[in-house]
C-alpha positions in Angstrom: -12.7 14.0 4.0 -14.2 16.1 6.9 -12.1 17.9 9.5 -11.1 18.3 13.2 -13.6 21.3 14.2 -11.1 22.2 16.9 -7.8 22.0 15.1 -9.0 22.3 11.9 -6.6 19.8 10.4 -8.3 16.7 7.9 -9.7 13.7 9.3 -9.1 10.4 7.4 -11.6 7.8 7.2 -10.0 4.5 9.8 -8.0 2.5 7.1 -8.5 -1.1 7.1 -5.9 -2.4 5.0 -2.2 -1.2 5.5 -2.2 0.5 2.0 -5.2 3.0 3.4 -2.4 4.7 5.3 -0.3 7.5 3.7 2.8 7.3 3.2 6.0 5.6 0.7 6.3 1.8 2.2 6.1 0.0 -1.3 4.9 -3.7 -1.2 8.4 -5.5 -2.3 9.6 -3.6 1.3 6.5 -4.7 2.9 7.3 -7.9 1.9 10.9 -7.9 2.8 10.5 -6.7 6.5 7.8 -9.5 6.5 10.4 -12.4 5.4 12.9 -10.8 7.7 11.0 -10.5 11.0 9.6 -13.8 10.3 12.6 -15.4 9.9 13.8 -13.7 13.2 10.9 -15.2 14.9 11.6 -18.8 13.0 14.8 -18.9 14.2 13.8 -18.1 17.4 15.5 -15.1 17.6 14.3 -12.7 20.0 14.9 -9.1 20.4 13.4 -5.5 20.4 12.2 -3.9 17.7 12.8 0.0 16.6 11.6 2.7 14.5 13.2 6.2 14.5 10.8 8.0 11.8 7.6 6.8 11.4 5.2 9.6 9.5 1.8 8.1 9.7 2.5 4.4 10.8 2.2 2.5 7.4 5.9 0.6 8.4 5.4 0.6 12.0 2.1 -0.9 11.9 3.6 -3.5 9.9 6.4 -4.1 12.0 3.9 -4.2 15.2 2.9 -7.4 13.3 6.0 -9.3 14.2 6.1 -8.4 18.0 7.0 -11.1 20.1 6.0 -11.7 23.7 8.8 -10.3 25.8 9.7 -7.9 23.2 9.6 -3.9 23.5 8.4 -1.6 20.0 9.8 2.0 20.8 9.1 4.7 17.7 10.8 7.9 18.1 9.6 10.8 15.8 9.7 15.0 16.3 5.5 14.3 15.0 4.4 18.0 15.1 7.1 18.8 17.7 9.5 21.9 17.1 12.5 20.6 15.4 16.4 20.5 16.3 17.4 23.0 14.5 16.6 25.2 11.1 17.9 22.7 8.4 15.7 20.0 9.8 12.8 22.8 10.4 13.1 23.8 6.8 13.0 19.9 5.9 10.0 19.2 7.9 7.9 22.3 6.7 8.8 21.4 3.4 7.6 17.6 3.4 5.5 17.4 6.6 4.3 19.6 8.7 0.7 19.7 7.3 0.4 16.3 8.0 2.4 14.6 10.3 0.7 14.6 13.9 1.0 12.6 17.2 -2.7 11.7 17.2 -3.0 10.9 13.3 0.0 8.4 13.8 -1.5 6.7 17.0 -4.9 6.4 15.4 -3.5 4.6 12.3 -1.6 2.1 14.7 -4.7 1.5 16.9 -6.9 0.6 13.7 -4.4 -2.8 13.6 -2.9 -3.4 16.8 -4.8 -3.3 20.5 -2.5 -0.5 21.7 0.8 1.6 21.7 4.2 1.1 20.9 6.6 3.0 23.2 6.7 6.5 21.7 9.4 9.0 22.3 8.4 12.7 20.6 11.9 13.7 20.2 14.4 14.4 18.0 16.2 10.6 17.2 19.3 12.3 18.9 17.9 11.6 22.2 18.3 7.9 21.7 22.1 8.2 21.8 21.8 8.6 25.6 21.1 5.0 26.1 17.8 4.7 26.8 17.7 1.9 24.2 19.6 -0.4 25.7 22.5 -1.8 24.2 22.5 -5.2 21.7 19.1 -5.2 22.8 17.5 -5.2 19.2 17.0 -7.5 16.1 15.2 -4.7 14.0 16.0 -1.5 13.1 14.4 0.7 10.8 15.4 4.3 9.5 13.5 7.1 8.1 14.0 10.2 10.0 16.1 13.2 8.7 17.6 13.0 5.8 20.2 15.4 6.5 23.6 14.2 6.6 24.7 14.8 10.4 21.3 13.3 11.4 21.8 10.2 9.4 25.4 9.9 10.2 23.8 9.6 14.4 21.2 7.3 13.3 23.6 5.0 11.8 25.5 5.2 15.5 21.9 4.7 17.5 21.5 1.3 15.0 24.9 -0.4 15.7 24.9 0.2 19.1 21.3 -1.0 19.6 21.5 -4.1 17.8 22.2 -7.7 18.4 23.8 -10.7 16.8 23.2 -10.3 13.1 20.3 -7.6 13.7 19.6 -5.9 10.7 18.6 -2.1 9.8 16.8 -0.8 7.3 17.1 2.4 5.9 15.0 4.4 3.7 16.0 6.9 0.5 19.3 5.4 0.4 19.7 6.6 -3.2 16.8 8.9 -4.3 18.1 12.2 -5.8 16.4 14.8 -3.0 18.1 12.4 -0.1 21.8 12.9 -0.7 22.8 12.9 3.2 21.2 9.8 3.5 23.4 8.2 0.5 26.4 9.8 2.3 25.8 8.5 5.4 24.8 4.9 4.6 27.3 4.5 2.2 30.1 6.1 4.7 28.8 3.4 7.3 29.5 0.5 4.9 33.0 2.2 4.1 34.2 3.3 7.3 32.1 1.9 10.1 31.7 -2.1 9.4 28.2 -2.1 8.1 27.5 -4.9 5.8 25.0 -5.3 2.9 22.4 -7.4 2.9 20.3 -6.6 0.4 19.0 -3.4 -1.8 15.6 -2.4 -3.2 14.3 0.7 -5.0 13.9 2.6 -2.1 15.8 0.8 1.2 19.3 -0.9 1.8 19.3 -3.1 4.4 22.3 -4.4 6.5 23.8 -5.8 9.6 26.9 -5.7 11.6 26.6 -9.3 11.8 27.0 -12.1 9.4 25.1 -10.7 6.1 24.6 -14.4 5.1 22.5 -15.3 7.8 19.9 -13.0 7.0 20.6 -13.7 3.1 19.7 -17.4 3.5 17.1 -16.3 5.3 15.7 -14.2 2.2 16.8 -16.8 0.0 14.6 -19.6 1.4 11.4 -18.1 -0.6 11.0 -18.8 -4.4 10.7 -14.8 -5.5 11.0 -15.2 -8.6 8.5 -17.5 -8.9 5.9 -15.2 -6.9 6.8 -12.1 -10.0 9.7 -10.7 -8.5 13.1 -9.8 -9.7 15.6 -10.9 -8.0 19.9 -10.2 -8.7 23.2 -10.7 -7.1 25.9 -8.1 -7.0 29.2 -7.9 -5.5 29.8 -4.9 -3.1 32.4 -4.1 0.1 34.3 -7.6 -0.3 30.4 -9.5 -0.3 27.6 -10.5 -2.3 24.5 -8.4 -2.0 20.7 -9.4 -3.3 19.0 -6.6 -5.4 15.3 -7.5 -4.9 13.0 -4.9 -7.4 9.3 -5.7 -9.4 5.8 -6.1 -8.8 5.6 -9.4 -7.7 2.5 -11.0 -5.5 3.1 -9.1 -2.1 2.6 -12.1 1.0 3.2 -9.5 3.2 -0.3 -8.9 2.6 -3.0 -11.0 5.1 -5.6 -10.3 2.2 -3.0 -11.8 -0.8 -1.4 -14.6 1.6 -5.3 -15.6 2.6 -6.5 -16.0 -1.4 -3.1 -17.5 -2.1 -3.7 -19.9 0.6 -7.4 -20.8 -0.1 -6.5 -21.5 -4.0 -6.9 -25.2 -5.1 -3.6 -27.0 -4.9 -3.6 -27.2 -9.0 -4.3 -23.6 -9.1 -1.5 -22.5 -7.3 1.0 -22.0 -10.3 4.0 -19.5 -10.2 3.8 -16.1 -11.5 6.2 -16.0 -14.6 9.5 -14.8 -13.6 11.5 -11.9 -14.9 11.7 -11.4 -18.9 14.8 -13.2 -20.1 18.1 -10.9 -20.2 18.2 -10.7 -23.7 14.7 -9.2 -23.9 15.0 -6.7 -21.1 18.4 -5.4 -22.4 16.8 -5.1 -25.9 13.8 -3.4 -24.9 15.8 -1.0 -22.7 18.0 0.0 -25.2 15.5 0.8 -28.0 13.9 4.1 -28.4 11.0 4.4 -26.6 8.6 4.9 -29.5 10.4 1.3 -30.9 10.2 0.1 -27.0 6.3 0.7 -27.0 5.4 -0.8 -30.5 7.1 -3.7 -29.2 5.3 -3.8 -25.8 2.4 -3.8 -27.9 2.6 -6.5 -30.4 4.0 -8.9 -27.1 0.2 -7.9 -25.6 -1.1 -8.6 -28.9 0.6 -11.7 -29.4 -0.8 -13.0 -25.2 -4.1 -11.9 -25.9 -4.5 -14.0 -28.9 -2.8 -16.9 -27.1 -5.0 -16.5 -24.2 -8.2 -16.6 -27.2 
């Protein structure tokens, strides 16, 4: 990796796939914003689209995929700008600063997409002023601070922005270093009418709409025949969809292009999840028992496959 000879900072190679640029956007949330945004545009739902935290650009980039004409894409992100005040300075020093410039973000995003999104450098505060127009959006997606107070005005800039059964997305909803977030989400579904739609590892999404629109939405695709594991739960008076795995990721052009140029015959499902019975069983083992048995189920494929 060579470097800027005037700021000194590292200089990646141009990525080509969306998986060459840094960052925590796992491919059973790649696929999800896919499904969602494409159902938007199926149903002809129309809207703007918003980011508020976007570190290098892997999700945005993404996102930028599903822009209709008409449409608006506004990011908002401090990138190497002074931050609001010492918690979030200590946060972003911490987990950022060396990386996480203007110019590195706006190269990654011109590598896929002809040009720009709107971008506002700025604290996601400033969007409480209005400048994102109200009910104007059908996608929001969070992963800014993760400071309580910060969270807590995110989750005010989302459900003012949004539409008709819009639906936000945000990140580290229940990792252990993100506690504000968890507060903040979880007080939004409590106190302030935000419904779940559906949880994975790392991002709970929701609306202020109807929760099953954008469930049956999700529900039209066969994922557990594409590998991935797929639950119901009941939570706030409503069912929610736990989505989780490492199923084939459509989200993909590279994937959905090979899936798509596969003889008809060839196309079979990926096996779906283990049956409950063997999941609870191998979970409950020790793990020196769990991995003796991992191994005689290879041995036991292998010879079936010879």
């Amino acid at each position: 990796m060579s470097a800027d000879p005037h700021t000194m900072r590292p200089v990646r190679p141009t990525p080509r796939r969306l998986d060459d640029v840094p960052g925590w956007f796992w491919p059973v949330d790649q696929l999800l914003f896919t499904r969602i945004l494409e159902g938007q545009t199926d149903a002809d739902t129309t809207g703007d689209l918003l980011e508020l935290g976007t570190y290098l650009g892997r999700s945005a980039i993404l996102i930028g995929r599903h822009l209709q004409a008409g449409e608006s894409f506004t990011i908002c992100d401090l990138f190497d700008s002074d931050a609001p005040d010492e918690a979030n300075s200590d946060e972003m020093s911490m987990s950022y600063r060396k990386t996480l410039t203007r110019q590195a973000f706006e190269a990654n995003y011109l590598a896929f997409h002809p040009e720009l999104p709107t971008v506002v450098q700025a604290p996601t505060s400033v969007l409480q002023d209005g400048r994102v127009a109200a009910e104007s959006c059908r996608f929001v997606h969070i992963d800014a601070s993760h400071l309580y107070e910060h969270v807590a005005g995110d989750v005010q800039v989302a459900r003012a922005a949004l539409g008709k059964n819009g639906v936000v997305v945000f990140d580290d909803y229940r990792s252990a270093h993100t506690p504000g977030t968890a507060a903040a989400v979880w007080e939004a579904v409590f106190s302030h009418g935000l419904r779940p739609v559906c949880l994975s590892p790392e991002k709970f999404y929701g609306t202020w709409g109807d929760p099953v629109v954008v469930q049956e939405m999700l529900l039209a695709h066969d994922w557990t025949g594409e590998g991935w594991d797929l639950s119901r739960d009941t939570l706030a008076g409503g069912e929610v969809l736990r989505l989780s795995g490492t199923g084939l990721n459509l989200a993909d052009p590279e994937v959905r292009a090979r899936v798509a140029t596969r003889p008809a015959a060839a196309r079979r499902p990926v096996p779906g999840p283990r049956s409950v019975g063997r999941r609870l069983a191998l979970d409950l083992l020790p793990p020196v028992a769990t991995r003796a048995v991992r191994r005689r189920l290879q041995a036991a494929r292998e010879r079936k496959a010879g």
